[in-house]
N, C-alpha and C positions, 0 to 999 in steps of 0.2 A: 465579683461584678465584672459585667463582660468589657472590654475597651469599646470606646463609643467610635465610630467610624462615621464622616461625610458620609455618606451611601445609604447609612439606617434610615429606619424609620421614625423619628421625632416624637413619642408622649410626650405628654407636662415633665413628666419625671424626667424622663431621660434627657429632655433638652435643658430643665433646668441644673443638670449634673454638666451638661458639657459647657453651658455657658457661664457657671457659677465662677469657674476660674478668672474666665476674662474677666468681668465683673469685679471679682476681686482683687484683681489686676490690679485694674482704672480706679477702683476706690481706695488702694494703695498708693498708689501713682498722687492722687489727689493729697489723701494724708502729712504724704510725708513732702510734700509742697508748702502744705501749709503750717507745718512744724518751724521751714524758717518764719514766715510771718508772725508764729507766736513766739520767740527766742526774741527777733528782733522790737517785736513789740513791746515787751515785756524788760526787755534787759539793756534793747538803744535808746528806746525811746518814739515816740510817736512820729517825729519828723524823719527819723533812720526808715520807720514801718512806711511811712507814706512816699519815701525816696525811692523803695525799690518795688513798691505797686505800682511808681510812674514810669519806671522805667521795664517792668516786667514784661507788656504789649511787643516791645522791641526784639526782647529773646524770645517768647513764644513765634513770632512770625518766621523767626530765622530756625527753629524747633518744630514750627509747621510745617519746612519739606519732609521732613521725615514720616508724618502722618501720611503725604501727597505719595511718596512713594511707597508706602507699605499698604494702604489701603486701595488705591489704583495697581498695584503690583498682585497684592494676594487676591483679588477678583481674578486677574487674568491668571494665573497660576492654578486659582484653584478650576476653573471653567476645566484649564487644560487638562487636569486630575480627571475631573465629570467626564472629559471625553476619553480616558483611556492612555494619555500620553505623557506619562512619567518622564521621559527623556526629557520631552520640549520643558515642561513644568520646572525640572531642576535648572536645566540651562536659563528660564527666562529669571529664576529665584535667585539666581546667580550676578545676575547682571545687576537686580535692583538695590543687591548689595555693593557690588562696586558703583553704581549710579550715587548712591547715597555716601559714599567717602568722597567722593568727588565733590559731589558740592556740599558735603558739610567743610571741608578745605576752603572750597573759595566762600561760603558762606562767614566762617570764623572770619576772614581776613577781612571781609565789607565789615560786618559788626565792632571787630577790634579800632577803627579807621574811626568809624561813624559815630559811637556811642555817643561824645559829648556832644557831639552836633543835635545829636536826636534827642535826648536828655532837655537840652535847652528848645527844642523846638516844641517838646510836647508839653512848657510851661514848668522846667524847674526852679524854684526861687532861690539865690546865695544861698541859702541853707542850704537846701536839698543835692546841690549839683552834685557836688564830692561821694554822697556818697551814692547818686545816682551811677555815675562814671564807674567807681570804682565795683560796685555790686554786679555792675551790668554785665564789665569789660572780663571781671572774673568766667562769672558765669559763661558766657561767649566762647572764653578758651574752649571750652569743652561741648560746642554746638555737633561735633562729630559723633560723639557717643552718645549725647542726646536723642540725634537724629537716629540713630541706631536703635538704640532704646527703642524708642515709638516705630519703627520700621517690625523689627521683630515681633513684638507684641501680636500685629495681625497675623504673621506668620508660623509663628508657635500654632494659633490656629489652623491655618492649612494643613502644619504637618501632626496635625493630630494629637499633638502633642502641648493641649492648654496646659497641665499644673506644670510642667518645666515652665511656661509664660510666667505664673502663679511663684515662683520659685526666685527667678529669677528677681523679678518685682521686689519681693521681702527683704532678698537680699540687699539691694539697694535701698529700697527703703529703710532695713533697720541701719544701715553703713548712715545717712541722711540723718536719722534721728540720731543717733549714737553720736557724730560730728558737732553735729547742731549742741548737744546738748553741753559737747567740750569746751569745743570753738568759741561758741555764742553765751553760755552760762559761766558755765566755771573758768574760761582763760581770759573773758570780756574781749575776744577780737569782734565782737558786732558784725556789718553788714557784710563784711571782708570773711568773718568765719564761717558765715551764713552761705555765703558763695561758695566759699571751697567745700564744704560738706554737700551742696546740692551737688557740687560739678563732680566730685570724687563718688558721689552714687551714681551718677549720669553711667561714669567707666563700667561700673559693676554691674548696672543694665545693659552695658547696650557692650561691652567686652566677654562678659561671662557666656550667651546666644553665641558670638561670631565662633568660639573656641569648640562650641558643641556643634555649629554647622559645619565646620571644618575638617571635622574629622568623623569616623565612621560612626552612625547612629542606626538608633532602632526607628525611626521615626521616616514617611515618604518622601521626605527633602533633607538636602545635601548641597554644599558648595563644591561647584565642578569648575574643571578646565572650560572657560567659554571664552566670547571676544564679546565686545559689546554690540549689539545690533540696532538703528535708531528706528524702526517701527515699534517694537513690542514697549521699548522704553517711551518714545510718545502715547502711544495709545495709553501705557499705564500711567501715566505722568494726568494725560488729559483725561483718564477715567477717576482718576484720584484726584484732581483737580479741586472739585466738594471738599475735601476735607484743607485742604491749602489755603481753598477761600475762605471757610467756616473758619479755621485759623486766624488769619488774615483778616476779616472782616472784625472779628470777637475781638481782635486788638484795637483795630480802626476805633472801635467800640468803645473801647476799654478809655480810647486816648481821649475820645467827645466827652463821656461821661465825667474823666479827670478835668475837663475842660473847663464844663458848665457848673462842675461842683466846685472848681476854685473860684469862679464868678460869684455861686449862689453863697455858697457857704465858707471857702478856703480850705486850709490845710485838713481840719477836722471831716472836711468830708469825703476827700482823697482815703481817708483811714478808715471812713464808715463803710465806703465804697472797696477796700481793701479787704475787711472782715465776710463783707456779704459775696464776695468773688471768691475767695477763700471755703465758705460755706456751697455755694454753685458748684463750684470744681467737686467738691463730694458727691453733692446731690445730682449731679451732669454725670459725673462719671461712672452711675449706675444705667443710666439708658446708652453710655456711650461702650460701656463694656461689655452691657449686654449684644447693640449691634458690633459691635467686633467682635462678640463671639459666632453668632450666629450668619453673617457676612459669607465666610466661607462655604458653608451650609446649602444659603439661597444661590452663592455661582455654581457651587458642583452641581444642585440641581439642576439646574437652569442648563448649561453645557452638557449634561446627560438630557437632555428633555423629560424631564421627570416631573409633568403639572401637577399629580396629584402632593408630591410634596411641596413642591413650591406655595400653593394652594396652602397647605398645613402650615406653614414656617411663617406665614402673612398674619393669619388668624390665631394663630398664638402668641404671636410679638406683637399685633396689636391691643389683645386682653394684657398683656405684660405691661403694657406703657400705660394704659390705663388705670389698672390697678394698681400701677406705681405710683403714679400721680397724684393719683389721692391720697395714696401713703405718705408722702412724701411732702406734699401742702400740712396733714393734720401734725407730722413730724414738727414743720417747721414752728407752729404755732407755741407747739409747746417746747421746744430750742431754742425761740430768737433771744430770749432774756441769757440761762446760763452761756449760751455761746459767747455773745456779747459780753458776759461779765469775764471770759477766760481770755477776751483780746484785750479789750480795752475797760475794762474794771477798774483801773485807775484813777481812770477820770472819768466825773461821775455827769458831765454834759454830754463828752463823747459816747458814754455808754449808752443813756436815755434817749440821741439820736439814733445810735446804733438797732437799738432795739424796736424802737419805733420803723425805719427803716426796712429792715428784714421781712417785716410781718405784712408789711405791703408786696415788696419783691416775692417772696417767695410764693405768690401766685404763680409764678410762670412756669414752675414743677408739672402745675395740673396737664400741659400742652406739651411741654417742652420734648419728652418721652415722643408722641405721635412724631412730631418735626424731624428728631436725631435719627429716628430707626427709618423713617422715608428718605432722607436722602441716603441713610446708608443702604438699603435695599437696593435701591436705584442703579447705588454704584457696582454693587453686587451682580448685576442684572447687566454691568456694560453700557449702561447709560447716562454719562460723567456728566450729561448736557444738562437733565431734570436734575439732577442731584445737585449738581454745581447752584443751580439756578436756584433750588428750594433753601439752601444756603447762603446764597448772597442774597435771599430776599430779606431770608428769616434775619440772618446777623449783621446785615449791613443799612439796607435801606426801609422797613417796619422799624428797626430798634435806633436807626439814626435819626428818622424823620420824629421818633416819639420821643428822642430824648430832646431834641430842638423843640417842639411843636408843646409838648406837654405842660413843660414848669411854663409856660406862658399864661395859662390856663390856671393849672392847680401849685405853682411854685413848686418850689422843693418836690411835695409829696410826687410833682409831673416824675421828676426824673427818677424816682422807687419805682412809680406804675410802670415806667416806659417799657420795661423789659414785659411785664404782664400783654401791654396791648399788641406789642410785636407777635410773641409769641400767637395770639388769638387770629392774628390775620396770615402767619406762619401755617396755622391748623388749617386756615380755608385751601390757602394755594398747595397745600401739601394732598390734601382730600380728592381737591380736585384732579390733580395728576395723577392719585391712585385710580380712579372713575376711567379718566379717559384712556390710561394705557392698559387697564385689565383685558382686553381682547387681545392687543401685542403678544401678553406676556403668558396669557393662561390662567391667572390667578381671578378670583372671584368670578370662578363660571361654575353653572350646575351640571350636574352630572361630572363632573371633572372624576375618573375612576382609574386607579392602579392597576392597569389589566392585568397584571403577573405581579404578585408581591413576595420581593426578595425574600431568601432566605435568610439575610441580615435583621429583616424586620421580623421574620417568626421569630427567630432566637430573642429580639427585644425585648416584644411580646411576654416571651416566656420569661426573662429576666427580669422585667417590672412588673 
């Protein structure tokens, strides 16, 4: 089977071979996330599980630059590939790694400083603080390889090189499970061993990539002698932006939801609300690996002026989202119960909330796919502005205003739907900013035709 190169031609087959990694990535990634939530559910206790769901919003935000610089980085990186310019490409891939140790540094030190302030602000009760604090402030230490972690990830794609992304991934994750299962099962250190098993994967993510860029590879990126330069790093920072907010906002998110469910319900709903995030992170992490896989794709394009693919990479990731979705809702239907019974099966009120819960939320599958791949497209495209915007619409003010507005209405079941009706008003303004910018961009025009088709694309051809 031939190596898939940016520059081909794109069948079903062949794009499903090159994005499958990433994919499998982000639903790794996901996994073994949520391997602490079940150790600690299962082995602290419901108030340890609901302590470091409340405090979880906090390190994802500060985990979030790392998305903001790898995914605004490997758009402009790879554009610079579409046009021909290897040198610039390594030198700017260089920089977003030193950009990313830098503030994972001063990011660790804000987080170490702040945790219990933050802990206590997002409504931890005496019980909960201890081991919010100490969950938090663990995991924290290690916001640098984190960020790395998720920096790479896009980047393994640019250089063409998804199953090392693929690789790297298992590695950490099985180091995650394997911890968890010592730490947290057999030695009883709870929310303390939970931590150090996620942070000592974090290193194996996000150290095992720095050690293969650094030194001489088969692959079209390399860490070089450069200096830092403050254009190429704004522009990546502001075109990556979408995903810092998406970040950022999904915590904001996370913290109302923890809010109103200690109001409606208490501790017990923090935990329901814990299982179904848990479940999300899987099911998100198939539309979100898929656009990181295919992200690189649509910039090389795009910086090669190449509409007839561009045109192609649209209309197949939108049937992909689609027919995800509905996968993915009829999935949940028949999951919400065993899931449920594998977190919180113990208690047999939490569970029958839990279950009930789920099977409302996981409406937002059906949408959620269109949303993720439009703003990352977007960003793909150098246009941090839509992207950003389809983002903080989608996870901040749709899913704020519905989680305030709804249980007013329909109680409890308000805050399950909220994420469905966001979602549905996420689909409009997402639609419509495909509509309006397809002349900019070249995509959804007729006659759009490949006047010369690579020699990259016969051999395809001929390969699938």
């Amino acid at each position: 089977m031939s190596k898939i190169k940016l520059s081909d031609h794109f069948t079903a087959g062949r794009l499903f071979r090159f994005v499958l990694p990433s994919v499998a990535m982000m639903v790794f990634i996901s996994i073994y996330g949520v391997v602490d939530g079940f150790f600690v559910s299962n082995f602290a206790g419901k108030t340890s599980f609901a302590s470091i769901n409340l405090i979880m919003p906090f390190v994802m935000i500060l985990g979030g630059v790392g998305f903001m610089v790898g995914t605004g980085g490997t758009a402009l990186v790879s554009q610079k590939l579409g046009e021909g310019d290897e040198k610039t490409a390594k030198r700017y891939f260089t920089m977003m790694i030193m950009l990313t140790v830098i503030l994972g540094a001063v990011l660790t030190t804000f987080g170490l400083i702040f945790t219990e302030n933050v802990a206590v602000f997002f409504g931890a009760t005496p019980e909960m603080l201890g081991d919010c604090v100490l969950y938090g402030r663990i995991v924290i230490s290690f916001t640098t390889a984190f960020m790395l972690q998720n920096v790479f990830q896009s980047f393994f794609i640019a250089a063409e090189k998804p199953k090392l992304g693929l690789i790297s991934t298992i590695m950490a994750g099985c180091t995650n499970i394997i911890l968890d299962a010592v730490f947290v099962g057999l030695m009883g250190f709870g929310v303390a061993g939970a931590a150090f098993a996620t942070g000592i994967s974090e290193c194996v993510g996000g150290i095992f990539p720095l050690i293969y860029f650094l030194r001489p590879n088969s692959s079209i990126l390399r860490l070089t002698k450069t200096r830092l330069e403050i254009r190429p790093l704004l522009r990546a920072c502001a075109n990556g932006s979408s995903e810092l907010m998406s970040s950022i906002s999904s915590s904001v998110v996370s913290i109302i939801y923890n809010f109103q469910l200690m109001k409606y319900i208490g501790e017990n709903g923090v935990s329901t609300f814990g299982v179904m995030m848990y479940v999300q992170f899987i099911f998100i992490a198939i539309f979100v690996g898929y656009s990181i896989g295919c992200a690189p794709v649509i910039g090389f394009n795009y910086g090669a002026q190449n509409r007839y693919e561009l045109n192609n990479m649209l209309k197949k990731s939108l049937c992909f989202a689609a027919i995800a979705g509905v996968t993915l809702v009829a999935l949940s239907a028949v999951l919400a119960s065993p899931l449920a019974k594998i977190f919180v099966g113990y208690d047999a009120e939490l569970y029958e909330q839990t279950r009930h819960a789920f099977r409302i939320f996981s409406l937002c599958f059906l949408l959620a796919g269109f949303n993720i791949f439009t703003s990352s497209f977007f960003t793909a495209l150098g246009n941090g502005a839509i992207s950003a915007a389809v983002s903080f619409m989608r996870t901040l003010i749709f899913q704020v205003s519905s989680i305030l507005i709804l249980p007013l209405i329909f109680d409890v079941d308000g805050i399950w739907m909220a994420n469905v009706v966001a979602e549905f008003f996420a689909f409009l303004l997402s639609l419509m900013f495909l509509i309006v910018k397809r002349k900019k961009y070249g995509y959804w025009q007729k006659n759009v035709a490949l006047p010369v088709e690579p020699e990259s694309a016969m051999t395809n051809k001929n390969a699938d």
